[in-house]
N, C-alpha and C positions, 0 to 999 in steps of 0.2 A: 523686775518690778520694784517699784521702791510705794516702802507703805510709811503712815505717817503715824506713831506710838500715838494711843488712846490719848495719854496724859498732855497732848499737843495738842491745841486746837486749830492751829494753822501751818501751813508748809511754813511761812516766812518765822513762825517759830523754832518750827523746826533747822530751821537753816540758820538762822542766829544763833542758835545754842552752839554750833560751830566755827561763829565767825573769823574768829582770830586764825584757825586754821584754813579756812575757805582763801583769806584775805594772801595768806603766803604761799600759795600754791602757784600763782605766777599763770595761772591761765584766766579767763573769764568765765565766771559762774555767775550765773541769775535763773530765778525762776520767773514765769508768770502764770496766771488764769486764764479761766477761760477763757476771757475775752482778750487775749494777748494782751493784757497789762503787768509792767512789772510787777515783781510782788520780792523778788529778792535779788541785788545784784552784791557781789563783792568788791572790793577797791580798786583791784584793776580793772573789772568792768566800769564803774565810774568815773575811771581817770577815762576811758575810753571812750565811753559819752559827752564827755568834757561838763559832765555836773557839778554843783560844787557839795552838793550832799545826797545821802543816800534816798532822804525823806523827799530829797527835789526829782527822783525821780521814780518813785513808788504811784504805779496808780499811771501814769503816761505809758504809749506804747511806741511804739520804735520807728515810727514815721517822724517821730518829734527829735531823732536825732539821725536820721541816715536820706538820703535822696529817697524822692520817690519809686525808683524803679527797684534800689536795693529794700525798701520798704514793701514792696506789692511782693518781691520772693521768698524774703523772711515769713511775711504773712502767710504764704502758702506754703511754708513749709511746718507754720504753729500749727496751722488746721490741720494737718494730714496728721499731727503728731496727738492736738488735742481730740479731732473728733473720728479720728482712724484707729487711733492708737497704736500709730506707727512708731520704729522708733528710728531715725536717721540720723547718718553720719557721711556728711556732704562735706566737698568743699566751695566757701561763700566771698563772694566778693562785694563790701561793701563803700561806700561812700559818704562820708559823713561831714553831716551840714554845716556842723561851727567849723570847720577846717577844709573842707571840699576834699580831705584826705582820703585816698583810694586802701582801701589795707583787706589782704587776706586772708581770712580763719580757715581754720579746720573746726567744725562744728558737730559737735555730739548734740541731740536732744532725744529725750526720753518722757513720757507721761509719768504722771506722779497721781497714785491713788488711795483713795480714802480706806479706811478699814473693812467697807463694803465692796471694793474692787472698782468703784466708779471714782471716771477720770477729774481731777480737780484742778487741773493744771500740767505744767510742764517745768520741766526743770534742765539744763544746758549748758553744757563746759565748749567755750570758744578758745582755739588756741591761735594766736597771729604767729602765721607761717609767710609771713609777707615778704621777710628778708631772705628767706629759706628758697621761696619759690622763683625772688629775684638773685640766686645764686645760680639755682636749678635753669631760671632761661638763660644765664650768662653761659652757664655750662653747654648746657644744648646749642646755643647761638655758636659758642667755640667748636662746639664739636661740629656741627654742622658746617662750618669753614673749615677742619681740620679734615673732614670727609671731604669737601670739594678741592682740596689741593689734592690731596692724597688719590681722587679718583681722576684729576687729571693732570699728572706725570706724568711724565711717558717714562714709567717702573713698575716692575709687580712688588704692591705691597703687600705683608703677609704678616700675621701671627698663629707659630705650630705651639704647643707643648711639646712637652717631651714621651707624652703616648701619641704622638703623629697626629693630633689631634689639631683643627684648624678652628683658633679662636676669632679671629678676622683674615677679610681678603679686602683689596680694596677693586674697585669695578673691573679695572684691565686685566685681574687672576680670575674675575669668574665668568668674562668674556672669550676669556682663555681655554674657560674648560664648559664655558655654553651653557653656564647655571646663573641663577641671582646669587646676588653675594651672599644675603642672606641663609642663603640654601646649604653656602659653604660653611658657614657655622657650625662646628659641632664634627665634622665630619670629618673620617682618618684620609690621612696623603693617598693612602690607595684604594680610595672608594672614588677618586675625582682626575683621577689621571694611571696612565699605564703602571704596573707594577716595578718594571725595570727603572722605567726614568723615579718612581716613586725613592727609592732604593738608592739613586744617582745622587737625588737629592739630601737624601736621609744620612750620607757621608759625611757631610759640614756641617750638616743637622748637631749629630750626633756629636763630635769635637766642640760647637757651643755649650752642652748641656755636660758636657766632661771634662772642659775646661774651666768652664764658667768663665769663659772670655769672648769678648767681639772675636769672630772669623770673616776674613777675606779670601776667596779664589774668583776661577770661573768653570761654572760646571757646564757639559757640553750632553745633551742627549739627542737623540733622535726623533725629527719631528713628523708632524700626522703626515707630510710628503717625503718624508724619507732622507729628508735634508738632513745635515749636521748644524742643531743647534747650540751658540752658545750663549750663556747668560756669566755676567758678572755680578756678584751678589754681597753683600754686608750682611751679617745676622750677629745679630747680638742680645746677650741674657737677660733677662727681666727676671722678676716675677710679678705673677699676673692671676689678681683671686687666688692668692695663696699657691699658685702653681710656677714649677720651673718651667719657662715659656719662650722664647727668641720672636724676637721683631724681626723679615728679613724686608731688604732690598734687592731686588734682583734687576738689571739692565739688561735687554736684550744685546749682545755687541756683535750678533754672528755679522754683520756687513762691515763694520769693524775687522774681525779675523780674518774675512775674506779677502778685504781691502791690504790687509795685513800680511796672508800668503799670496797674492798676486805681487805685491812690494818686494818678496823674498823670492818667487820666482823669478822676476824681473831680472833681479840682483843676479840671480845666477846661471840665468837661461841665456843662452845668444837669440836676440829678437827674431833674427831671419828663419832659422832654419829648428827651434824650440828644442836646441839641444845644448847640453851643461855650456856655461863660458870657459873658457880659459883656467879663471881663479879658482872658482867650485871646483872643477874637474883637480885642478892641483891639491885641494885641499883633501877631497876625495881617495887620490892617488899616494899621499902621506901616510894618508891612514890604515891605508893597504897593506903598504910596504910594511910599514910598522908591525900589524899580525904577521906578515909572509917568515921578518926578522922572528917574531916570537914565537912563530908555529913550523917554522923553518921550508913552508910549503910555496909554488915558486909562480910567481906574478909574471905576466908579460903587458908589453904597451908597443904598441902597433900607431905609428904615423902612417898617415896617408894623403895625397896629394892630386886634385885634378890635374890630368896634364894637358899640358897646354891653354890652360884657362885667359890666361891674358888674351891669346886669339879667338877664344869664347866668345868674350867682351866684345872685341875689336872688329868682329866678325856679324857677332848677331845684336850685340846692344847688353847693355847690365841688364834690364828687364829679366832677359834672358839669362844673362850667368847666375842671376838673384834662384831663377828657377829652377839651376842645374844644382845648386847649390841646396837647395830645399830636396828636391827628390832624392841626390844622394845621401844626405841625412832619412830620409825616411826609406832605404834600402838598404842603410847601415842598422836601423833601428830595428828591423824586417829579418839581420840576421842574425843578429847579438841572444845570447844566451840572457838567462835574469839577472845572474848578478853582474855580467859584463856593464860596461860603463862606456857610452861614447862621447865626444865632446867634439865643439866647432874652436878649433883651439887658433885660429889665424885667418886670414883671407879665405882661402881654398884649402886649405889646409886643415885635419880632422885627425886625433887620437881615438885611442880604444883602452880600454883598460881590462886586463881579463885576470882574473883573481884565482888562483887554483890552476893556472895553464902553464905545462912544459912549453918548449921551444917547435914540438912536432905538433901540439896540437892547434900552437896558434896560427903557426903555416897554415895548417888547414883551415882554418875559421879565417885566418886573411886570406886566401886565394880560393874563398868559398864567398866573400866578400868582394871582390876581383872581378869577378864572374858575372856575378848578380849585375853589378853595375854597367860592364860589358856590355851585358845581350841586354839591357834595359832600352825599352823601345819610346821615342818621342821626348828624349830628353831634351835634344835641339828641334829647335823651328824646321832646320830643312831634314830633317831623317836621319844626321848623322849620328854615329857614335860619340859615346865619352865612354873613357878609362882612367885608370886611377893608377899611382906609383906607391906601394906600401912597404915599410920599415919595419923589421919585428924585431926586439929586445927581450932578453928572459933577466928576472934577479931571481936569486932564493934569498934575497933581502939582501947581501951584502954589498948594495948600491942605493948612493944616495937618489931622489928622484931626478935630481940635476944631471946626474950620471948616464942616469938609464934613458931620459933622454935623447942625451947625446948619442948615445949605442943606437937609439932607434932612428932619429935623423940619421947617421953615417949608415946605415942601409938602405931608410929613403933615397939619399943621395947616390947610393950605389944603384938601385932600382930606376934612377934615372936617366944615370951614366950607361946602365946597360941597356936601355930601348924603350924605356918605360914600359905601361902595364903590362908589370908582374911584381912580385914578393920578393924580398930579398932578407934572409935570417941571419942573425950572429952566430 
């Protein structure tokens, strides 16, 4: 409540005894009366009237300087103030006649009363917030463009703290986890998604906020179908409200990966029959030898050879040798231990790799191999048999793969020479 000292006979005295300080206050102060006329404005209220004195506009009410419609809301909001005894703090949008200028206050007014408590007027500090408020829509307009790219990327945009806490998602992370984005606000990594993948994620999290450097990988978790997913992600430090916080980017690229191991099996599979190529399998068999040398334990590689395949062909059509070809690969696969290794290393022609096998026991596992393919039924069109010619070689490393090879060809070729299907050992 503001009262007016005995020794005062009027607000507008009251308010001049102050002037010089009213006038550099940098907002808009005026009073008026009952009847919404001024009774006291300060200098920057007059510059903002565009009066040339304060006497010019003492006693006039505010329709004489603002449009009519900014005039009828001013008015009603004097009466609620003078004959309610309200006291309000709106904000005003006015319009003003000498200049058609649009400008926006923040507007205090309060009633002002006599030493009896009855109301005698009103008294009101206007603050122009015009450029303030044209900052504040630039900003929203920005942000609101900065929201629409951002929700449609095709990337999960994010902001965690560093208590896993999520200060933004952008649509596609809360489409992700079936919530409004809004919702994701506030809320830790493992209130909005599984524990483990939380955890998955919290890895590179974690290295942002203890590095305090941008991180790049790709993290790979397990999705609601049980797939392998992988994302490639950017996060990097900020701070954010005073908080250590990471911005991430995450790209889904799992069709990417995929595209990626189909390209490397390719590389290393023979197309026909979906067993190693030639190179793989040698590279493989390097690596072998290499422990066998260092652990001294003894490798074997076993060639093996359709016989008589060319008259396959020539007999029944490739079609057909294509299929004789395919089933003995899946009858080699059918009898191969785990860490055995088969390969389509030639025409018709097929390796073994057996890692940990003497010389006796690969015999066995070739002419257990032998067999299989023997009595395997409908491999040609008309009912006939196929059989196979196999070579066995043993190192305990002190042969190169070149070497060992050739050990195992020169049995094949002996396995040939003697009647084919059968095994022939060094």
């Amino acid at each position: 409540m503001i009262e007016i000292s005995a020794s005062l006979t009027t607000p507008v005295e009251a308010f001049r005894s102050m002037g010089a300080l009213l006038d550099a206050v940098g907002a808009c102060i005026f009073s008026k009366d009952l009847l919404g006329r001024y009774t006291y404005v300060n200098r920057p209220m007059l510059a903002l009237l565009g009066a040339q004195s304060v006497e010019a506009v003492l006693g006039r009410e505010v329709g004489d300087y603002v449009d009519q419609q900014s005039a009828d809301r001013i008015r009603e909001h004097d009466l609620r103030v003078l004959h309610l005894g309200e006291e309000i703090e709106e904000e005003e949008t006015n319009v003003f006649g000498a200049t058609g200028e649009q400008r926006v206050f923040w507007t205090v007014k309060k009633p002002m009363h006599d030493a009896h408590g009855e109301v005698i007027g009103l008294c009101g500090v206007s603050t122009d917030i015009t450029e303030r408020k044209a900052i504040e829509a630039q900003l929203q307009e920005q942000r609101q463009l900065l929201l629409a790219v951002l929700n449609h990327i095709d990337a999960f945009v994010y902001m965690k703290d560093e208590s896993r806490r999520y200060r933004f998602v952008n649509d596609k992370v809360a489409r992700e986890w079936g919530i409004a984005a809004e919702e994701a606000v506030g809320k830790r990594d493992v209130e909005v998604m599984p524990l483990e993948r939380a955890d998955k994620f919290w890895e590179l999290d974690q290295q942002v906020f203890a590095m305090g450097q941008p991180q790049i990988g790709e993290e790979s978790f397990v999705g609601p179908d049980g797939r392998l997913v992988h994302h490639w992600s950017v996060k990097v430090p900020i701070t954010y409200e005073g908080v250590p916080t990471l911005i991430g980017f995450s790209t889904d690229i799992s069709e990417v990966v995929r595209l990626r191991e189909q390209l490397r099996e390719q590389a290393i599979r023979d197309a026909l029959t979906g067993l190693f190529n030639r190179r793989h399998f040698n590279e493989l068999a390097e690596k072998e030898l290499a422990r066998s040398r260092r652990h001294g334990h003894p490798t074997a590689l076993v060639m093996l050879d359709i016989d008589h395949f060319k008259r396959i062909n020539d007999t029944h059509g490739h079609p057909a040798g294509d299929t004789v070809l395919q089933r003995v690969a899946e009858l080699l696969r059918a009898q191969m231990r785990l860490e055995d290794t088969p390969a389509r290393v030639g025409g018709e022609e097929f390796a073994l790799l057996l890692p940990r096998t003497d010389a006796a026991a690969a015999s066995v596992l070739a002419e257990r191999v032998r067999c299989a393919v023997r009595e395997a039924e409908g491999l040609l069109p008309d009912g006939g048999r196929v059989t196979i010619s196999l070579g066995v070689a043993v190192t305990q490393g002190e042969h190169k793969l070149e070497a060992l090879y050739a050990a195992a060809d020169a049995q094949l070729y002996r396995a040939k020479q003697s009647g084919r299907d059968r095994v022939c050992v060094v």
